[in-house]
C-alpha positions as CSV (number, residue, x, y, z in Angstrom):
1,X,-0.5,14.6,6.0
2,X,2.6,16.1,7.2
3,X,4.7,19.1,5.9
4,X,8.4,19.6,6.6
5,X,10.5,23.0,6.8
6,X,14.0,23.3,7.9
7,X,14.0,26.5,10.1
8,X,17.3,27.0,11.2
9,X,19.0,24.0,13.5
10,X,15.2,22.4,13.6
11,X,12.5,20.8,11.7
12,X,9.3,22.1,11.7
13,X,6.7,19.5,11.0
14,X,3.5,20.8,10.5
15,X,0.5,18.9,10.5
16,X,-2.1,20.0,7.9
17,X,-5.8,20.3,7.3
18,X,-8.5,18.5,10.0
19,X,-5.6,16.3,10.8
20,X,-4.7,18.6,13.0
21,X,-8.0,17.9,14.8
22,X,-7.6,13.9,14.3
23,X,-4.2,14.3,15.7
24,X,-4.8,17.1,18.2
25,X,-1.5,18.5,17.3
26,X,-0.6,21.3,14.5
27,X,2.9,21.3,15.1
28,X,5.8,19.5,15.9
29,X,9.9,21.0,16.1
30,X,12.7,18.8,16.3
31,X,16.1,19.9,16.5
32,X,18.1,18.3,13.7
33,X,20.4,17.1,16.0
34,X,17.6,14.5,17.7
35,X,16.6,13.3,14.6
36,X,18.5,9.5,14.4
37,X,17.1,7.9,11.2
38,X,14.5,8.7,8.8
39,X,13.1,5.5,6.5
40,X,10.1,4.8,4.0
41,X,7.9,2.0,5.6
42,X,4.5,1.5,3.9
43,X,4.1,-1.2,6.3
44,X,4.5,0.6,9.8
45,X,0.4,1.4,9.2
46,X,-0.2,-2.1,9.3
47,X,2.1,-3.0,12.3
48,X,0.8,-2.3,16.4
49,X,0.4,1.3,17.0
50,X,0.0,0.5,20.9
51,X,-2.4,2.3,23.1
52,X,-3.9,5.1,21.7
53,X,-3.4,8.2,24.6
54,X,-4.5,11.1,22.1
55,X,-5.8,11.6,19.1
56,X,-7.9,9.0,16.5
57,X,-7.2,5.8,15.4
58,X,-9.9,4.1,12.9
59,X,-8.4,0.5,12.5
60,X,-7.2,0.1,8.3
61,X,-8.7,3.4,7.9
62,X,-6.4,6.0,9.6
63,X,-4.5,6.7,12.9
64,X,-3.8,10.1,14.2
65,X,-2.2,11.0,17.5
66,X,-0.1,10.0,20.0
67,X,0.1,6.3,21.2
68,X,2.3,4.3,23.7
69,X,3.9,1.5,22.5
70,X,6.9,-0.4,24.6
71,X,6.7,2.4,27.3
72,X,7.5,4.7,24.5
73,X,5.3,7.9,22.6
74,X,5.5,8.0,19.2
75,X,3.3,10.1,17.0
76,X,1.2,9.1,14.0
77,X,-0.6,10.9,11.1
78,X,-1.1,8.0,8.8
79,X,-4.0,7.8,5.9
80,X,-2.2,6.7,3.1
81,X,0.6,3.8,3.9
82,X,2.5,4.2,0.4
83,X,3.7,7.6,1.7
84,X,4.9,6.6,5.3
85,X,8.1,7.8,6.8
86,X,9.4,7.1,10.1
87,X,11.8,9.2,11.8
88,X,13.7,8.1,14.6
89,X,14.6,10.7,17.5
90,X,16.4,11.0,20.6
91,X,15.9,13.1,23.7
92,X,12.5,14.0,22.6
93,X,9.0,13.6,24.1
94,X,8.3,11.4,21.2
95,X,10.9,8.2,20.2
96,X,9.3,8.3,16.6
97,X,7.2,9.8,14.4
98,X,5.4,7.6,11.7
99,X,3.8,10.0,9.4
100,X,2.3,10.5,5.9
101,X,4.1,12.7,3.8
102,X,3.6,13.9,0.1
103,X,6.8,12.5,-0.8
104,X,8.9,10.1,1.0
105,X,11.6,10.5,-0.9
106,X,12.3,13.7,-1.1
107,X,11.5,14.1,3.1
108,X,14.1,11.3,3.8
109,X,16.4,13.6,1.8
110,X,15.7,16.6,3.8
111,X,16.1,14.9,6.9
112,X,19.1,13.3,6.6
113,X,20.7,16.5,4.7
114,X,21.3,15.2,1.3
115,X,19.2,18.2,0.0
């Protein structure tokens, strides 16, 4: 799972507990001004998640890392697909992040500043 704080003009999205070790990441920041869209989509998990380049990726089970997809990173940190976001950046090593979050709503909120 996923945890986001605003800290100043950035997100800070902090990956907890062993997924840090699934992921191989602990921490992502964003500038708010590369973050393009943020949507709920329970069914991203079920969708390609490309090549796997880093991370783990147990097929139904979980996916953790980053994978290439199109010629394009995108992070995941995915266990349970009813709390999936995607967020959509530009002019950032990653093009998305598809991540579980504790609630959707409330991080689609944050993220688009309607907080």
């Amino acid at each position: 799972m996923v945890r986001i704080t605003p800290e100043g003009d950035n997100f800070v999205f902090e990956v907890e507990g062993l997924h840090k070790l699934w992921s191989l990441r602990s921490r992502l920041e964003i500038p708010r001004r590369h973050i393009l869209n943020a949507r709920r989509d329970p069914f991203a998990f079920q969708e390609s998640k490309g090549w796997r380049t880093a991370g783990t990726d147990i097929p139904g089970l979980f996916a953790a890392g980053t994978f290439r997809l199109h010629g394009e990173r995108i992070f995941w940190d995915v266990r349970n697909p009813d709390n999936t976001i995607v967020v959509e950046l530009r002019d950032e090593s990653y093009k998305e992040l598809v991540i579980e979050v504790e609630d959707p709503d409330a991080a689609i909120a944050l993220l688009s500043g309607k907080q």
